[in-house]
Backbone as JSON, one array per atom type, in Angstrom:
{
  "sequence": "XXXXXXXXXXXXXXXXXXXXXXXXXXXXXXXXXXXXXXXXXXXXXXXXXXXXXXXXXXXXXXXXXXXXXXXXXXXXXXXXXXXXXXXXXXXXXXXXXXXXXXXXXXXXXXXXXXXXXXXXXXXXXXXXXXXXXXXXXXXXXXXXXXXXXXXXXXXX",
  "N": [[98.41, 94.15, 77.4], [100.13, 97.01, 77.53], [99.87, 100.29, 79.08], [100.09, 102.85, 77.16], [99.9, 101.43, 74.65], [97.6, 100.75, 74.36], [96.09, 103.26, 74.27], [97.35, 104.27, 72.48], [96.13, 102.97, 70.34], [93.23, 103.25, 70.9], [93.18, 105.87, 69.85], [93.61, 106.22, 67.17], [91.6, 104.12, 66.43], [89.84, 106.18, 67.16], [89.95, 108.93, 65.55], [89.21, 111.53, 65.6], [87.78, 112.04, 67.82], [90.16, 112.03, 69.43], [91.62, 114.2, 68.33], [89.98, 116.36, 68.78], [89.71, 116.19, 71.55], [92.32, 116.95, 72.05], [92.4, 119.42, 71.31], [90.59, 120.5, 72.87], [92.06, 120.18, 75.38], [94.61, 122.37, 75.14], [93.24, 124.23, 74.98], [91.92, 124.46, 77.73], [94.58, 124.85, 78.69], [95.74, 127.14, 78.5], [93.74, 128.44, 79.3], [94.25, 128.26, 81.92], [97.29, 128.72, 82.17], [97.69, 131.29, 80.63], [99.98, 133.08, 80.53], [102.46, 131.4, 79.55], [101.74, 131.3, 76.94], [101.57, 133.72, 75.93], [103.72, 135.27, 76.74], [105.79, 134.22, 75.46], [104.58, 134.78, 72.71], [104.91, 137.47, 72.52], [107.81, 138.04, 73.42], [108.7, 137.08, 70.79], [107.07, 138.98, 68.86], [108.4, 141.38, 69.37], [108.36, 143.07, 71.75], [110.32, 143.14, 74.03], [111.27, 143.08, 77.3], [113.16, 145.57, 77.69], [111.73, 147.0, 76.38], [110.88, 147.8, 72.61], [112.47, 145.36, 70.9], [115.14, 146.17, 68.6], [114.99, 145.96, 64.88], [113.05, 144.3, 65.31], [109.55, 143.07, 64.57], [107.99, 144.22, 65.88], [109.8, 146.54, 65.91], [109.54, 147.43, 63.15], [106.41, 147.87, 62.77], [106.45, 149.77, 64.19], [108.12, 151.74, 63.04], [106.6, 152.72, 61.01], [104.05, 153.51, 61.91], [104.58, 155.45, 63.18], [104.49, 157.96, 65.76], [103.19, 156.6, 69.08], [100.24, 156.4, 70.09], [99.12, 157.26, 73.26], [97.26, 153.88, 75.3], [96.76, 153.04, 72.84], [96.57, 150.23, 70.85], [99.03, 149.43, 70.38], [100.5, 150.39, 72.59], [99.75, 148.92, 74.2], [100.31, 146.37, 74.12], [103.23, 147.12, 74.26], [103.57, 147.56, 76.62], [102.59, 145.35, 78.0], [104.6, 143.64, 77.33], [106.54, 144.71, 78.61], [105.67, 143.73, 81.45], [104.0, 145.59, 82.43], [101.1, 147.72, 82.53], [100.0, 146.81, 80.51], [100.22, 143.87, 80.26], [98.29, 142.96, 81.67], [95.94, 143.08, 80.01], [96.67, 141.79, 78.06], [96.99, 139.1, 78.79], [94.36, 138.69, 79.72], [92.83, 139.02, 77.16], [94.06, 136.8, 75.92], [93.47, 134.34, 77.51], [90.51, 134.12, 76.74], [90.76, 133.85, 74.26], [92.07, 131.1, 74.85], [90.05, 129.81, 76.48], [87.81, 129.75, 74.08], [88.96, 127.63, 72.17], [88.94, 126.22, 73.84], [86.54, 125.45, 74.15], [85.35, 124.74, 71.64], [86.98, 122.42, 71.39], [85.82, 120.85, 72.73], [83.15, 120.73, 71.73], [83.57, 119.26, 69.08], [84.6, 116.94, 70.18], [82.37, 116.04, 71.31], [80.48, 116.13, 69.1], [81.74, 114.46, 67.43], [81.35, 111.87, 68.91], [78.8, 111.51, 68.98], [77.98, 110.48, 66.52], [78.79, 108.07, 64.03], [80.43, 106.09, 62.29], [79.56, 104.52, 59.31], [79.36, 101.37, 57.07], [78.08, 102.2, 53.97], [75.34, 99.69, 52.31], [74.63, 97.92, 49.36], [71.46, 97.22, 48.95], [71.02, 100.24, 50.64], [70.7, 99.92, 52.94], [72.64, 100.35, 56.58], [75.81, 99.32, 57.95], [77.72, 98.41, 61.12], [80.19, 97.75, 60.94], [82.01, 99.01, 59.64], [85.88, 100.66, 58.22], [87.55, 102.9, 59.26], [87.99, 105.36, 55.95], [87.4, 103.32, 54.42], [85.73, 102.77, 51.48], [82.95, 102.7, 51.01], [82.14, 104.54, 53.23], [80.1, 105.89, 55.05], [78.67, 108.69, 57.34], [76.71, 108.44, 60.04], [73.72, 109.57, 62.23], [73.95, 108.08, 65.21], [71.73, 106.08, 66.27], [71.08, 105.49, 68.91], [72.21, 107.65, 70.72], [70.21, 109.4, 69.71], [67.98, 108.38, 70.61], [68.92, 108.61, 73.28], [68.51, 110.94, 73.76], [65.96, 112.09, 73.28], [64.31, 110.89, 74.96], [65.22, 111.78, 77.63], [64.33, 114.58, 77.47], [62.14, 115.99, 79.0], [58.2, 115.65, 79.96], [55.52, 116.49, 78.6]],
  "CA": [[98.72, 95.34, 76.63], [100.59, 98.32, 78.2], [98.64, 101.78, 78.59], [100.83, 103.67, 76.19], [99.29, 100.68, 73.44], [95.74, 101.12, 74.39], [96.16, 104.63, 74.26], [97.71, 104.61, 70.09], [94.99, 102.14, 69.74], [92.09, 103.83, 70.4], [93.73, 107.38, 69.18], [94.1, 105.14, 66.24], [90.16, 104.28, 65.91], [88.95, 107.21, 67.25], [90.76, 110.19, 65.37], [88.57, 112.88, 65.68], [87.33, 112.26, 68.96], [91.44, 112.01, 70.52], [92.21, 115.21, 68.15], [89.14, 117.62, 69.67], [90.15, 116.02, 72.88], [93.42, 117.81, 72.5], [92.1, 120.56, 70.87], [90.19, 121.29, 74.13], [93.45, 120.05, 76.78], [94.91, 123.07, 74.74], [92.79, 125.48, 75.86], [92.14, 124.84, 78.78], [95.81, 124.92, 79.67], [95.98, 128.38, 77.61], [93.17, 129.68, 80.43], [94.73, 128.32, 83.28], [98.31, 129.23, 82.47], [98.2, 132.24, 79.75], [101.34, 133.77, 80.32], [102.96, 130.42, 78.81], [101.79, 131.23, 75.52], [101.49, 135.15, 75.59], [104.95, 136.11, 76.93], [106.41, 133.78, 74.35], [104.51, 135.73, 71.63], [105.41, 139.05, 72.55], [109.24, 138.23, 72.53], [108.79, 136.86, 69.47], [107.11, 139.88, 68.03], [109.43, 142.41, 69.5], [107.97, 143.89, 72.54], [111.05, 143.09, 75.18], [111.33, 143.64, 79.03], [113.42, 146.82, 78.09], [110.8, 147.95, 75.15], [110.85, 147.8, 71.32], [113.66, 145.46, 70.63], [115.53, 146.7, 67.4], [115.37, 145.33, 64.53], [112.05, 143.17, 65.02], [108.49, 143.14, 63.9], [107.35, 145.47, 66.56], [110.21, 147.47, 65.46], [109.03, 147.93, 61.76], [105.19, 148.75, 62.76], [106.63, 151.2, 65.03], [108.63, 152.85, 62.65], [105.51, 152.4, 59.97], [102.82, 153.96, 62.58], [105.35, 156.73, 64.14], [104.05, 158.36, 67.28], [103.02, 155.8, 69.54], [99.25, 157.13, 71.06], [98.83, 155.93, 74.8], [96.34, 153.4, 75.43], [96.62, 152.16, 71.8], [96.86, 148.81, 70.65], [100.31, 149.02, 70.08], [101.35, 150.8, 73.56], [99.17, 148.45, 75.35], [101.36, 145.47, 73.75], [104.84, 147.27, 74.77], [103.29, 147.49, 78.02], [102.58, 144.25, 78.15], [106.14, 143.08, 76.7], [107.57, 145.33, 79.47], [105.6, 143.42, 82.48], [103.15, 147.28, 83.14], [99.07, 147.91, 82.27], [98.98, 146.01, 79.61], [99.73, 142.5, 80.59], [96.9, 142.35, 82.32], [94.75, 143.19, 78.86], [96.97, 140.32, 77.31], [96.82, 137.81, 79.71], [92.51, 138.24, 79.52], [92.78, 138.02, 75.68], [94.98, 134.68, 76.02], [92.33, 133.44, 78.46], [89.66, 134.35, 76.42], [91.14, 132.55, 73.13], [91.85, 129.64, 75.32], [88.36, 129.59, 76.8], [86.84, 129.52, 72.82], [89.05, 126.73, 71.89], [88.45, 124.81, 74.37], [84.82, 124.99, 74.27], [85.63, 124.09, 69.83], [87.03, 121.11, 71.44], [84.52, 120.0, 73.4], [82.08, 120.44, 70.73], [84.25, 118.61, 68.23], [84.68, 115.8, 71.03], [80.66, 115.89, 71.71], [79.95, 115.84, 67.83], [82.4, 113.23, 67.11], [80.76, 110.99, 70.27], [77.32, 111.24, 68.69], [77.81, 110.25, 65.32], [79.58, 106.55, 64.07], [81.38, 105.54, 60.35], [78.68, 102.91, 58.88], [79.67, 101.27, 55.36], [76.17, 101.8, 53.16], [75.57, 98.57, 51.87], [73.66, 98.43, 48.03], [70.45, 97.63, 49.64], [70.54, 101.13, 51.34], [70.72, 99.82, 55.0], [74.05, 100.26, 56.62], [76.81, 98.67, 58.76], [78.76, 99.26, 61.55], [81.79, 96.99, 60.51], [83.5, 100.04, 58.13], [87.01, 101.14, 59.42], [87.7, 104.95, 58.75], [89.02, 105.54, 55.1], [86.37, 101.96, 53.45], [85.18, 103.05, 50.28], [81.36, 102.94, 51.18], [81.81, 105.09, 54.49], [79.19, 107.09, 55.27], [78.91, 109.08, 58.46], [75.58, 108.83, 60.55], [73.78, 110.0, 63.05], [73.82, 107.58, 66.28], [70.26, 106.29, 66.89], [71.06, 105.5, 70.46], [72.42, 108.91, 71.13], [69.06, 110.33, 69.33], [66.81, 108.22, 71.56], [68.54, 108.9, 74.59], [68.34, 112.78, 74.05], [64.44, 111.96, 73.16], [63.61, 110.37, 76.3], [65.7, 113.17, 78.42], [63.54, 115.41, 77.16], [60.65, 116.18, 79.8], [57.07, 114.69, 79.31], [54.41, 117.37, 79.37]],
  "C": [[98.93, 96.51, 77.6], [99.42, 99.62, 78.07], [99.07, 102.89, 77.26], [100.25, 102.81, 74.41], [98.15, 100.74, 73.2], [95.69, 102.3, 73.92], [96.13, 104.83, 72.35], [96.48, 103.83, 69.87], [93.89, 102.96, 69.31], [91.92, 105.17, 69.78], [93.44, 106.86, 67.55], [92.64, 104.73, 65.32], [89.1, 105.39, 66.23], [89.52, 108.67, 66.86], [90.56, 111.6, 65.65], [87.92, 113.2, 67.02], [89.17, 112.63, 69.43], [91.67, 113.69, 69.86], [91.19, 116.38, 68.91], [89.46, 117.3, 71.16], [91.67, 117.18, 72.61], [93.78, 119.12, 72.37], [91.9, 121.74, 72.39], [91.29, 121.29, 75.44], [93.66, 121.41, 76.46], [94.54, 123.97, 75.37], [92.15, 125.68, 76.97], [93.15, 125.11, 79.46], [96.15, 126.59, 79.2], [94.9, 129.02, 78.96], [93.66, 129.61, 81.7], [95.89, 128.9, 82.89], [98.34, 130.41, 80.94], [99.46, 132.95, 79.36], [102.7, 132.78, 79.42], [102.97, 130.76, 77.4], [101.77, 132.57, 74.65], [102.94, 135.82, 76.05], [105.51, 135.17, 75.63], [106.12, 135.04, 72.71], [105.05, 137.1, 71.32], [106.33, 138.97, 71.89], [109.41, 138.06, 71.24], [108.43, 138.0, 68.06], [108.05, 141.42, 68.22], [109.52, 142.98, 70.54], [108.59, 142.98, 73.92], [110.63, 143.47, 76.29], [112.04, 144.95, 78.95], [112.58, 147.89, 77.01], [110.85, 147.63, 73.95], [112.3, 147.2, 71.31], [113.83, 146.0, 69.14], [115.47, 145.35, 66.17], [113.88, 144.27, 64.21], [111.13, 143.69, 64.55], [107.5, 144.35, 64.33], [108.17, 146.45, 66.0], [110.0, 148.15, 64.5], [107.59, 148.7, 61.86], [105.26, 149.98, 63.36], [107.23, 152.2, 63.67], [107.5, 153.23, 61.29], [104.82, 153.42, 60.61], [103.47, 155.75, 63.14], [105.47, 156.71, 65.07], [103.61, 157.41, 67.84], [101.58, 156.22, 70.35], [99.18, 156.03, 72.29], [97.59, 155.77, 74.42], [95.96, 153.07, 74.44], [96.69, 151.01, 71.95], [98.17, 148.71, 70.86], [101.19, 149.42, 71.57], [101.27, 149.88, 74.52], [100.26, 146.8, 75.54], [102.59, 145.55, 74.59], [104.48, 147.19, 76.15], [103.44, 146.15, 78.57], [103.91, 143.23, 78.35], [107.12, 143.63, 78.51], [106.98, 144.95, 80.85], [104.59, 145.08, 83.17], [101.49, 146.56, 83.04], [99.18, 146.9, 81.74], [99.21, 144.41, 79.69], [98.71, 141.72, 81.08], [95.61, 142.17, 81.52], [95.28, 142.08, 77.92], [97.12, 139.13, 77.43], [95.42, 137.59, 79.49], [92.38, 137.56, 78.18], [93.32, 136.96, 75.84], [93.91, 134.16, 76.72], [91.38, 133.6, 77.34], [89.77, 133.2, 74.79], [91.18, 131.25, 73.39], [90.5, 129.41, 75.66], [87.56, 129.11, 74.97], [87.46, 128.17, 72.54], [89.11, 125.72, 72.47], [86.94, 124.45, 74.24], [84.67, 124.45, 72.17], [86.19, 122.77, 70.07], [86.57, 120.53, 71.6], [83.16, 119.63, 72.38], [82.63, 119.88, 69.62], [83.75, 116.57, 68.89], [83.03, 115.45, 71.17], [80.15, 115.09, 70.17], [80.32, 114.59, 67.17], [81.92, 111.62, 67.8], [79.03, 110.7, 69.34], [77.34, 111.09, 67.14], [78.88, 109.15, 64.57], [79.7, 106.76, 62.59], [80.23, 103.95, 60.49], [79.09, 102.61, 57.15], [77.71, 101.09, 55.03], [76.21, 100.52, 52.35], [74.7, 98.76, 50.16], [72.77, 98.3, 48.25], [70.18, 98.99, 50.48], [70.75, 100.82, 52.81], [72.37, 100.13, 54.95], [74.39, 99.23, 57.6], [77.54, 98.88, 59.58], [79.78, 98.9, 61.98], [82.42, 98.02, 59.95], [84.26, 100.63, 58.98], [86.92, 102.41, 58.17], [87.99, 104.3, 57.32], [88.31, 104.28, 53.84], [85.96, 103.21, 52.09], [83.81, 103.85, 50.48], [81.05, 103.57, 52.73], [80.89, 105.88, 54.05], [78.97, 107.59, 56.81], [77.24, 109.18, 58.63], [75.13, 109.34, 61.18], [73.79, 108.77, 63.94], [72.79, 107.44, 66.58], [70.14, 106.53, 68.38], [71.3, 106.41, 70.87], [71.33, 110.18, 71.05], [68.01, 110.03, 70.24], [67.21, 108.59, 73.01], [68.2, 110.87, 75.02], [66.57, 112.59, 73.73], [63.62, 111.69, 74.81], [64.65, 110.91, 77.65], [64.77, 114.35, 78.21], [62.02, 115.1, 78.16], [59.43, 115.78, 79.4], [55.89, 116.06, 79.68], [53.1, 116.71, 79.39]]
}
């Protein structure tokens, strides 16, 4: 079996672990490269390399708000748009968003790792034959994951 088959496979039985995995790739690539995903936005909301293009979204709040106060939100943006001050305050935010969702991945990926799909059987015990999506899933906790965080735990 090729790696590209393994790969759908276990994506395949492990959904929620591969999706917080990519949750977190995400943002870490959002803190290392910010400008990837923050110059895109700008153009998109209006705030060009030569200023307010016409016509866009920045253009409407502008003409909504008026005067433009320095060191607003909104100047710090055009700044930004235009390569000045404020890229450097929208590049941190972008890091800073990436930084949270990566650490929402990781704890997705962690949570997902410590807790298995068991079918409950009518006796009450369970099983841990049930594929995602069985009828009688129930989600547990992981004993083995509970005892080894038990016996990590220091001995006073």
């Amino acid at each position: 079996m090729d790696h590209a088959k393994k790969a759908f496979k276990w994506t395949k039985e492990n959904p929620l672990t591969a999706a917080s995995g990519v949750v977190a790739g995400g943002g870490l690539a959002v803190v290392a490269a910010p400008a990837l995903i923050t110059a895109p936005l700008l153009g998109f909301a209006g705030f060009g390399s030569s200023g307010i293009v016409g016509g866009s979204m920045a253009a409407g709040i502008q003409a909504g708000i008026g005067n433009v106060v320095a060191g607003s939100t909104f100047a710090t943006l055009t700044s930004a748009g235009m390569g000045g001050y404020g890229a450097a305050a929208v590049v941190a935010a972008g890091q800073a968003v990436g930084g949270m969702t990566a650490a929402a991945g990781a704890a997705g990926v962690y949570m997902a790792k410590s807790k298995k799909c068991q079918c409950k059987l009518e006796d009450g015990k369970h099983e841990p034959s049930c594929k995602e999506g069985e009828e009688n899933q129930e989600v547990v906790e992981d004993e083995e994951a509970e005892n080894e965080e038990e016996n990590a735990k220091p001995k006073l």
